[in-house]
C-alpha positions as CSV (number, residue, x, y, z in Angstrom):
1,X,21.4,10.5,16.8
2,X,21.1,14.3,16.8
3,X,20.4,15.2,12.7
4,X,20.2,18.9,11.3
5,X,18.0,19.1,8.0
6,X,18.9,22.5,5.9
7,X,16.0,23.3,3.7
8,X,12.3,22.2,5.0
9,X,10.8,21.8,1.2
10,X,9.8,18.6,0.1
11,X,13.3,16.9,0.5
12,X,14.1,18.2,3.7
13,X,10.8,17.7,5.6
14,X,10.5,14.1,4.2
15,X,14.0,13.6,5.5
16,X,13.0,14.6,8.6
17,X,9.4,12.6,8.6
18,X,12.0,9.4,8.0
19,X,14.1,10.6,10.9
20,X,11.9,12.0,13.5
21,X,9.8,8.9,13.2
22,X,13.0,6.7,14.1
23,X,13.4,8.8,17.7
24,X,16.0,10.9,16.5
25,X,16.6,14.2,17.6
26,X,15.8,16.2,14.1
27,X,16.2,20.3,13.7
28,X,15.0,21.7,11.0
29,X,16.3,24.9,9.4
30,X,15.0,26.8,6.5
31,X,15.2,31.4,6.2
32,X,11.4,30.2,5.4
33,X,9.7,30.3,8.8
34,X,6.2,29.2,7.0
35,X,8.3,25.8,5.9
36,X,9.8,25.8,9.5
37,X,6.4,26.1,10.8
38,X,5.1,23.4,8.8
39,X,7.7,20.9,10.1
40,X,7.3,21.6,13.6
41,X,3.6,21.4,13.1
42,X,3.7,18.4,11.3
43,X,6.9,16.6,12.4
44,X,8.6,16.0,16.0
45,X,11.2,18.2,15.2
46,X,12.6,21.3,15.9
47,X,12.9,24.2,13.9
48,X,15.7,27.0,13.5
49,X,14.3,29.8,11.1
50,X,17.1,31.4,9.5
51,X,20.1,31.1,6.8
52,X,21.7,28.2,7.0
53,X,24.9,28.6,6.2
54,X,25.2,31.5,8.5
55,X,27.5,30.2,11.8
56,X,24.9,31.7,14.5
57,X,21.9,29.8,13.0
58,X,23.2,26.3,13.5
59,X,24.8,27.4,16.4
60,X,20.8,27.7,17.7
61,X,20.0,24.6,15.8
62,X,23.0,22.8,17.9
63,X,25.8,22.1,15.5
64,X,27.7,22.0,18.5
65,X,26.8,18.3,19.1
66,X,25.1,17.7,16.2
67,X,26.1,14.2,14.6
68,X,24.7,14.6,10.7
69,X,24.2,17.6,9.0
70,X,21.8,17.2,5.6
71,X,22.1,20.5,3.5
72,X,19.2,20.3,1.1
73,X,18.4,23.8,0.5
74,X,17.8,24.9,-3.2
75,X,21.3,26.4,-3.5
76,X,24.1,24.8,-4.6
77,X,26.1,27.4,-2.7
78,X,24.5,27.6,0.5
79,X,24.7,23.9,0.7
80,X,28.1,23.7,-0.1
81,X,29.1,26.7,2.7
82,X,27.1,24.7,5.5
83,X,28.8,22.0,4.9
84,X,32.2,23.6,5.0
85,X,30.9,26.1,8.3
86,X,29.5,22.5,9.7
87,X,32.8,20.9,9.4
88,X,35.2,23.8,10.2
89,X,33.5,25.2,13.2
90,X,31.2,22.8,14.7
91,X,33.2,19.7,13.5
92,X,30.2,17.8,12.6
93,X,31.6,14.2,11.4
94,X,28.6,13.8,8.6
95,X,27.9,16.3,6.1
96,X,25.7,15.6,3.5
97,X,25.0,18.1,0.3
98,X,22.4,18.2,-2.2
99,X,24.4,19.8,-5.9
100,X,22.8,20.5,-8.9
101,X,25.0,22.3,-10.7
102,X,26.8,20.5,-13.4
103,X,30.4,22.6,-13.4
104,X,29.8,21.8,-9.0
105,X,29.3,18.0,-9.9
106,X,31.8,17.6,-12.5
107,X,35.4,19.4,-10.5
108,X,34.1,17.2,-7.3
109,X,33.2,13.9,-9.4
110,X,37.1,14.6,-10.8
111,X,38.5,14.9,-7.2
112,X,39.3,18.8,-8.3
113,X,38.1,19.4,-4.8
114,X,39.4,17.5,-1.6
115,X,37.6,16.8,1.8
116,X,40.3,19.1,3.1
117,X,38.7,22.2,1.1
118,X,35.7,21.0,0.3
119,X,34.5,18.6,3.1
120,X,31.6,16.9,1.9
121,X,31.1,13.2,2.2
122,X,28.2,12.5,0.5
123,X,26.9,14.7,-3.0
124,X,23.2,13.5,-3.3
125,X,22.4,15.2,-7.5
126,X,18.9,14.8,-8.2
127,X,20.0,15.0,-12.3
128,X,21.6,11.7,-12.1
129,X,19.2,10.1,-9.9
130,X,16.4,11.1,-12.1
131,X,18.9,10.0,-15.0
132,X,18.6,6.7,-13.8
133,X,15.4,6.4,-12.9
134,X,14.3,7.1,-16.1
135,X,16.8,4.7,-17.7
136,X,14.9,1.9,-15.2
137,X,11.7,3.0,-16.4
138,X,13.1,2.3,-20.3
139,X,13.8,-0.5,-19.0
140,X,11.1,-2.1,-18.2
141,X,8.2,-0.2,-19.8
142,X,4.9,-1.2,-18.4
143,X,5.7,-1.0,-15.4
144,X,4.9,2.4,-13.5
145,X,7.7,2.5,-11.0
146,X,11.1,0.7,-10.7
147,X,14.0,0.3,-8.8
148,X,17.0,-2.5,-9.0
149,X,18.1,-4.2,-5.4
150,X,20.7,-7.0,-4.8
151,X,23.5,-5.2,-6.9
152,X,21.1,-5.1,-9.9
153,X,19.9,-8.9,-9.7
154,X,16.2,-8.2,-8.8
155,X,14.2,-5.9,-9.4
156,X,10.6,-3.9,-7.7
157,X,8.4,-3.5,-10.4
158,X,4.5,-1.4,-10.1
159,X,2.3,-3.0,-12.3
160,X,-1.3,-1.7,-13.0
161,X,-4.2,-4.0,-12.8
162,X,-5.5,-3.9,-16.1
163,X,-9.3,-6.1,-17.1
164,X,-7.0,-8.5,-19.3
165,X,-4.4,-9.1,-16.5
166,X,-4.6,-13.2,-16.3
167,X,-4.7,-13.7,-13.2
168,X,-7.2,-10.8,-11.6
169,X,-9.1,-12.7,-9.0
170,X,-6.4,-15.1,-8.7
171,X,-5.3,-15.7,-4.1
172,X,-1.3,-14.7,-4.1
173,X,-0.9,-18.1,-2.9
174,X,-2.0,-20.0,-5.9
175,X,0.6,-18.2,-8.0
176,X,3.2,-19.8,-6.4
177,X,2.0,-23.0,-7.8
178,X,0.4,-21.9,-10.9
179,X,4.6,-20.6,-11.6
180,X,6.5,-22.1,-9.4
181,X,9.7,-21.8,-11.4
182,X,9.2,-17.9,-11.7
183,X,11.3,-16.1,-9.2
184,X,8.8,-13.4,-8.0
185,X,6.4,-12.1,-5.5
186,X,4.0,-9.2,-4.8
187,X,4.4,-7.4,-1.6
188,X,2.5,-4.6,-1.8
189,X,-0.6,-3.5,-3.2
190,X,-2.4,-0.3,-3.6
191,X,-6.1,-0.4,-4.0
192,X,-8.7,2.6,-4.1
193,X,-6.0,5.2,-3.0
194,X,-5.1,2.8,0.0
195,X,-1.5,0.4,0.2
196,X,-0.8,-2.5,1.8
197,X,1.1,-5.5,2.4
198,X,-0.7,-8.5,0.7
199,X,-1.6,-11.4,2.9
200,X,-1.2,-15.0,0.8
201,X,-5.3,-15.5,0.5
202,X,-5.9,-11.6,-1.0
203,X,-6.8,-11.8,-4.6
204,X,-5.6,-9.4,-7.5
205,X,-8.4,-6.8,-8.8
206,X,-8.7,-4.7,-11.8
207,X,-7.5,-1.4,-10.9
208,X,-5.0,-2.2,-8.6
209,X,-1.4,-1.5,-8.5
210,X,0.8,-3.9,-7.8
211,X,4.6,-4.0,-6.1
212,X,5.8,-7.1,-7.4
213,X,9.8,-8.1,-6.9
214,X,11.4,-10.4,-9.1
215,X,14.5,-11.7,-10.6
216,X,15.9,-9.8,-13.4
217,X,15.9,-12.6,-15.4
218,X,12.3,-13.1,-14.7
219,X,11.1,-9.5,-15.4
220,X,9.7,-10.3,-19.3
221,X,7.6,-13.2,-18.0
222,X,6.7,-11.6,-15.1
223,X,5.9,-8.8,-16.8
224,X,3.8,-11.2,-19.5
225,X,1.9,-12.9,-16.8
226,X,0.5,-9.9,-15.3
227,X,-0.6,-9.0,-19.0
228,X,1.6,-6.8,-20.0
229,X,4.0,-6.3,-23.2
230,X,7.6,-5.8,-22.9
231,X,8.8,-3.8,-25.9
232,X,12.5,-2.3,-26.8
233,X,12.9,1.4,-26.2
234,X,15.2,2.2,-29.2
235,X,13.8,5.7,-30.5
236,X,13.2,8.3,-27.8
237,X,11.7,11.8,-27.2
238,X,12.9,14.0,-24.3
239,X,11.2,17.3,-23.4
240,X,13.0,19.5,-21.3
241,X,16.2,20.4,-22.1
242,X,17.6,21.8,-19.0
243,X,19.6,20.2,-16.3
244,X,17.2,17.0,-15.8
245,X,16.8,16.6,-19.8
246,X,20.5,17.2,-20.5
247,X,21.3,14.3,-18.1
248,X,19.1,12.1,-19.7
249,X,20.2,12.2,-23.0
250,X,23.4,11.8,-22.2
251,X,22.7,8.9,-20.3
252,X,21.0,7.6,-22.7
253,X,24.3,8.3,-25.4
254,X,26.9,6.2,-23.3
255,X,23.6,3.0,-23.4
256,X,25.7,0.2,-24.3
257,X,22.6,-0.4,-26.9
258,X,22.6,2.5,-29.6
259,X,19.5,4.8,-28.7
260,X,18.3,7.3,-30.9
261,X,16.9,10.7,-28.7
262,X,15.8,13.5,-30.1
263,X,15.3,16.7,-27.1
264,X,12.9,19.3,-27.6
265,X,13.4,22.6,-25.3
266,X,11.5,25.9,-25.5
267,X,14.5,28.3,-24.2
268,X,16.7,28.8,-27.2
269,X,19.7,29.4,-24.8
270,X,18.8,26.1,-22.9
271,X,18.5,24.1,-26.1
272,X,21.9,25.8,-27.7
273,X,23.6,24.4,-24.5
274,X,22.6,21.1,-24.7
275,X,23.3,20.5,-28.6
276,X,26.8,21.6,-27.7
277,X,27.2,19.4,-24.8
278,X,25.1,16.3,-27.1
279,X,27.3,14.4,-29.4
280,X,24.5,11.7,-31.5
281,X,21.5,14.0,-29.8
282,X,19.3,15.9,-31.9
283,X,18.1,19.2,-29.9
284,X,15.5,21.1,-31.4
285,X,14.0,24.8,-30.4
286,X,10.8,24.9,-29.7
287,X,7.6,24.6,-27.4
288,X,7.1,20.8,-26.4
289,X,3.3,21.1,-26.6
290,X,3.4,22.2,-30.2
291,X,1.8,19.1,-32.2
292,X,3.8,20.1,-35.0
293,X,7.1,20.1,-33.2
294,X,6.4,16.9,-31.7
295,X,5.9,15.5,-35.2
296,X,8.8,16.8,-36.5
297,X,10.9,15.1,-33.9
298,X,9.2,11.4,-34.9
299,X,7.0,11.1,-31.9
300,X,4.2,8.9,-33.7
301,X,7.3,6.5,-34.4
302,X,9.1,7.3,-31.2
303,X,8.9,4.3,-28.7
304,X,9.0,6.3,-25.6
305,X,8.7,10.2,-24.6
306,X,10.1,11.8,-21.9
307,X,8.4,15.1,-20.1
308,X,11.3,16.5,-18.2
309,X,11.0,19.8,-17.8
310,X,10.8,21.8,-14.5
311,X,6.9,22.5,-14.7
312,X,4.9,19.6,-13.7
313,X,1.6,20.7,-15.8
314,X,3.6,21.0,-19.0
315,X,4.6,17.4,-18.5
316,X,1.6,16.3,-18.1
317,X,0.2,17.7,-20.9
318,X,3.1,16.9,-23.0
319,X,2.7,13.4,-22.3
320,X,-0.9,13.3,-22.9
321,X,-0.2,15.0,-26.2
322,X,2.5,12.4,-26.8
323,X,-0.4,9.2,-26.3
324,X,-2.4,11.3,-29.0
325,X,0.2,11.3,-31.4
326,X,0.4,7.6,-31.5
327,X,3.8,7.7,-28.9
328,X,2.9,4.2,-26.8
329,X,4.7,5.3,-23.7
330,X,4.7,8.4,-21.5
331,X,6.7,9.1,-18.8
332,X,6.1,12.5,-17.1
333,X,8.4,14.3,-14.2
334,X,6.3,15.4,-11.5
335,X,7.2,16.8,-8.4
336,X,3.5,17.3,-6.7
337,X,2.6,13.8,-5.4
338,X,-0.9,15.2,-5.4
339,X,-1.1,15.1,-9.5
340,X,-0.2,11.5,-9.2
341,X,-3.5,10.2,-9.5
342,X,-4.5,12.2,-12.8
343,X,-2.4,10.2,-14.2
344,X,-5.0,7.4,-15.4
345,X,-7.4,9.1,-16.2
346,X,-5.0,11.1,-18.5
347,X,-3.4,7.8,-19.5
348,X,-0.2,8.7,-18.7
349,X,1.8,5.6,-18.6
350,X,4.7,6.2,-15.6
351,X,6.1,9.0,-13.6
352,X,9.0,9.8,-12.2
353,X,9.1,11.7,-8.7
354,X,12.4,13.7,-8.7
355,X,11.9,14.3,-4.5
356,X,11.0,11.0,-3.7
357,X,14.6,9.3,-6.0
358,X,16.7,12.2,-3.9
359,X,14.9,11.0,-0.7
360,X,15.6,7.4,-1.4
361,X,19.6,9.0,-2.4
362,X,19.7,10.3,0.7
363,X,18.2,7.7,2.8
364,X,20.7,4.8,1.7
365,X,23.5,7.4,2.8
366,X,21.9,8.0,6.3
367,X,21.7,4.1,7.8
368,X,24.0,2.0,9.0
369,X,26.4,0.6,6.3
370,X,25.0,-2.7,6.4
371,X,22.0,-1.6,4.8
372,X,22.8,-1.5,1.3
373,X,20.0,0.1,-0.3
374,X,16.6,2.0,0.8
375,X,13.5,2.7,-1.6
376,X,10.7,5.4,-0.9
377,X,7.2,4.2,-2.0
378,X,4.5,6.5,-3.0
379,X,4.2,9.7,-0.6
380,X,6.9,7.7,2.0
381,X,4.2,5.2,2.9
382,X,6.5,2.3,2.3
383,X,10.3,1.7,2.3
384,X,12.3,-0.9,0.6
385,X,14.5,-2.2,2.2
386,X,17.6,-4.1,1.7
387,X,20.6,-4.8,4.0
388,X,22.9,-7.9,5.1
389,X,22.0,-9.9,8.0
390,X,24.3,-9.5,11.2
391,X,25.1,-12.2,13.6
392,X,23.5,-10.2,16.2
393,X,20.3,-10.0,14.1
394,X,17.0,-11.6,15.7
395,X,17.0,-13.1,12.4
396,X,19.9,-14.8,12.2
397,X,19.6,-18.5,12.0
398,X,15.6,-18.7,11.8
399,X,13.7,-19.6,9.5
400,X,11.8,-17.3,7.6
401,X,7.9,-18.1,9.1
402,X,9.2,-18.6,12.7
403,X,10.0,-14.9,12.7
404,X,7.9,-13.0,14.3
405,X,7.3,-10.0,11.3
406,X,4.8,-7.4,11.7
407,X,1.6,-7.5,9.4
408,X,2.9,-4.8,7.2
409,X,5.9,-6.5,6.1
410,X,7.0,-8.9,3.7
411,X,10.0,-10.3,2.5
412,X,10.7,-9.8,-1.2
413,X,13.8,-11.6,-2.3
414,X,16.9,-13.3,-0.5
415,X,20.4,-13.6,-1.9
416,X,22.5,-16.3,-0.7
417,X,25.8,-16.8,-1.7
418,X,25.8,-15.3,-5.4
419,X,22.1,-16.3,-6.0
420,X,19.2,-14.0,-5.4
421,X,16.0,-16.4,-4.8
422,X,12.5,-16.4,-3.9
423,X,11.7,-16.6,-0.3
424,X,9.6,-19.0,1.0
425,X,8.8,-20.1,4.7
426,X,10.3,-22.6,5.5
427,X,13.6,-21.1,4.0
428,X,16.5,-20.1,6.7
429,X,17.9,-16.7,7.2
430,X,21.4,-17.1,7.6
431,X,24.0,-14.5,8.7
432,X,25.9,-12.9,6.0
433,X,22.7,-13.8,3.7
434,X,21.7,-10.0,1.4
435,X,17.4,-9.7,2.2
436,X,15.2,-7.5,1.0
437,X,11.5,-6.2,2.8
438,X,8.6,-4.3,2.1
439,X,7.5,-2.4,5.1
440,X,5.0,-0.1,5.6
441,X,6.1,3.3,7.1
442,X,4.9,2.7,10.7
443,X,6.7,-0.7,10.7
444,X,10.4,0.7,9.7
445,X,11.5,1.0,13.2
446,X,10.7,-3.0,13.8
447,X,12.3,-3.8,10.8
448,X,15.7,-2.0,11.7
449,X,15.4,-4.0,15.3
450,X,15.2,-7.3,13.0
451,X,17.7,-6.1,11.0
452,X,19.9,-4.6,13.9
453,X,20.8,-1.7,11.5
454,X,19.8,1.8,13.6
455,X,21.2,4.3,11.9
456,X,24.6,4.3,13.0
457,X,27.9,5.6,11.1
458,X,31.0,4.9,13.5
C-alpha cells in the first residue's frame, strides 16, 4: 500500500514508523526539511520537503497513485486543503485529517459539511481522544495507563509494582490458581526501562510495571489484588483551560454520575471562553502553580487533578504541587515521552500522552476493518491488538497453545459469542470469535499474518 504522511512531527513520523515497518511504501512530507531529514534517516521512507497542501508537492510525493493520504500537520487548514487537493486532483480514495479546532469539529460532527465539499473520511481530534483518555484514567485510578477493548467489556490496565503488592515474587502461573475465578492476565511487563512479554514462570518484582487485561467486571479486584485502592473520582481539578481542558470538563458535565470540576487557566481570555461554554463548571483565572489558587479551588479535598495545559513542565509541576497539597491523584499531559520516567520519582500518579492516543486514533482507522481496535504502548514498543478472526485466518479452528505465536506475544482476552473470557491453552479459536494480543513492535507483522488483517480498505 502506497501511504503519504503530511506533517513528520511526532504524529506523523510515528505513523510512518507503524507503516514503513509493515513494507509499505510511506512518503513523508513536511515544509520542515530537518523533520523530513529525520524520517528518512530514521525510517524507510521517503521524504517530500515542502507545503503540503500545495498540488506540485504531492505531485513529487506521488499522489498520483497514492492509496492513503494522512494529513497530520499542525494546521487545521492545511489539513483540511490536502485533503480536498488529495481528493480533487489526485483522487486518492483515503483521506485522513487531523482537526483541532472546535468551530472545524462541531459543523463536520453536524454533517454541515458533506464528502462532496469537504471530502474527508476520517477526522482524527486529539481533544476528544485525550477527553477520553482521561475519563478512563478516572476511571480506574491507580492504574497508570488504560484503554477499553471488546466494545468496552475488558479492559488493559498499567499497574505499578509497589513493596506491598501481594503477590511480588509470585510465577504468573500460580495466579491462575491462586484466582481462578478472576478474569485476568498480565501480558506485558516493563522492568528497569526494558518491556516484555511475560512468559508463565516470570515472577512479579517491586518496581515493575505491569500490563494486565481484565474483565470490566473484574477491574476493582484486580485492581485490589495487585495492592491497590480503587476510589470514586467525584471532585475534580483541571488545569489548562484551553482546547484539551475545555474538552475535559465538558466531558466530564454530560458523566452520567454528577462530577464536580473546578478549571483553573492562566489566560484570562482562555478562561473567559471556557466559563461561557461550561454550564455546572467553575473556571477560575489564574496561574495553576499558585498554592493559593490551587487551594481556593479545593484541591486538598479534590479527589483527582488534572494538568492539561499545552506545556509539559507546567504539568508536571502542577501535579507535583497537587500531591503536596494533599490531592491523592495526579494525572499530567505530557507530550515528551522522554519526561516519562520523572514521573516516580516526582510521584506523579498517571500521564496521559496526547501523540501516542492520536497515533492509536489513527492506527485503528488505517487496518483492515476486521481489526476493531489498535493500542500504542509506551514509545510504540507494543501494540494492542484486537480484531475478529476470519475463516482464512491460520488461527481459525486451533486451539490456542497449538498456534505457533512468536515469543513476544500473548493473548489477552477472547470474546465468544457475547462473553469476553480469559484465554487459556487448551481453549479453541473459532472463526467469528473477537481476540485480543499483546505484541511487541517487531512481532506486529506476524500477528497481522495470524490475523490475516494487512492493512487493506477495499
Amino acid at each position: 500500500m502506497k501511504v503519504i504522511i503530511c506533517g513528520a512531527g511526532q504524529v506523523g513520523w510515528q505513523i510512518a514508523r507503524h507503516l514503513s515497518g509493515e513494507l509499505n511504501d510511506v512518503t513523508v512530507v513536511d515544509n520542515n526539511p530537518d523533520l523530513v531529514r529525520r524520517a528518512t534517516e530514521t525510517l524507510d521512507v521517503q521524504g517530500i520537503s515542502g507545503f503540503a497542501s500545495y498540488p506540485d508537492v504531492l505531485d513529487r510525493a506521488g499522489a498520483g497513485d497514492a492509496d492513503m493520504i494522512i494529513a497530520a500537520t499542525h494546521s487545521d487548514e492545511v489539513n483540511m486543503v490536502t485533503c480536498q487537493v488529495a481528493h480533487s486532483v489526485f483522487g486518492i480514495q483515503r483521506k485522513i485529517a487531523r482537526l483541532r479546532s472546535q468551530s472545524y469539529l462541531t459543523a463536520i460532527y453536524s454533517d454541515l459539511y458533506r464528502r462532496d465539499h469537504l471530502p474527508i473520511d476520517v477526522v482524527i481530534s486529539p481533544e476528544r481522544e485525550v477527553a477520553a483518555a482521561a475519563m478512563r484514567r478516572l476511571s480506574a485510578p491507580a492504574a497508570f495507563d488504560t484503554e477499553l477493548f471488546m466494545e468496552g467489556d475488558a479492559q488493559l490496565l498499567g499497574i505499578a509494582i509497589d513493596e506491598d503488592c501481594p503477590i511480588v515474587n509470585t510465577p504468573l502461573r500460580q495466579l491462575t490458581d491462586l484466582f481462578s475465578t478472576l478474569r485476568t492476565l498480565v501480558v506485558g511487563i516493563r522492568r528497569e526501562g526494558t518491556l516484555f512479554a511475560p512468559e508463565p514462570g516470570d515472577q512479579i518484582f517491586t518496581g515493575d510495571e505491569c500490563y494486565v487485561f481484565t474483565h470490566v467486571d473484574d477491574v476493582e479486584r484486580t485492581m485490589e489484588v495487585f495492592g491497590k485502592t480503587h476510589g470514586k473520582q467525584d471532585r475534580v481539578v483541571i488545569v489548562g483551560g484551553g482546547n484539551v481542558g475545555l474538552e475535559v470538563a465538558s466531558t466530564l458535565e454530560q458523566h452520567k454520575t454528577r462530577i464536580r470540576a473546578k478549571v483553573i487557566e492562566r489566560d484570562r481570555k482562555c478562561a473567559e471562553v471556557a466559563a461561557e461554554a461550561l454550564e455546572r463548571t467553575i473556571v477560575l483565572n489564574g496561574d495553576g502553580l499558585d498554592a493559593s489558587l490551587l487551594a481556593e479551588a479545593g484541591i486538598a479535598r479534590a479527589d483527582a487533578m488534572l494538568a492539561v495545559t499545552d506545556d509539559d513542565k507546567t504539568n508536571l509541576l502542577a501535579a507535583v504541587r497537587a500531591k503536596a497539597e494533599g490531592c491523592p491523584l495526579a494525572i499530567a499531559l505530557i507530550n515528551d515521552p522522554t519526561l516519562v520516567p520523572l514521573m516516580g520519582p516526582l510521584g506523579i500518579d498517571a500521564y496521559i500522552n496526547p501523540r501516542a492516543t492520536t497515533v492509536s486514533s489513527i492506527l485503528r482507522h488505517i487496518r483492515h476493518g476486521r481489526v476493531r481496535q489498535v493500542y500504542s504502548i509506551g514509545d510504540a514498543e507494543a501494540e494492542v491488538i484486537e480484531a475478529e478472526v476470519l475463516s482464512t485466518s491460520p488461527m481459525a479452528g486451533q486451539k490456542l497453545r497449538d498456534i505457533d505465536f512468536p515469543e513476544g506475544v500473548l493473548v489477552g482476552a477472547l470474546r465468544k459469542g457475547d462473553k469476553v473470557v480469559r484465554p487459556s491453552g487448551g481453549m479453541r479459536i473459532d472463526e467469528g470469535d473477537t481476540i485480543a494480543l499483546f505484541a511487541m513492535a517487531k512481532d506486529v507483522p506476524e500477528v497481522e499474518r495470524l490475523m490475516q488483517v494487512s492493512i487493506d480498505f477495499f
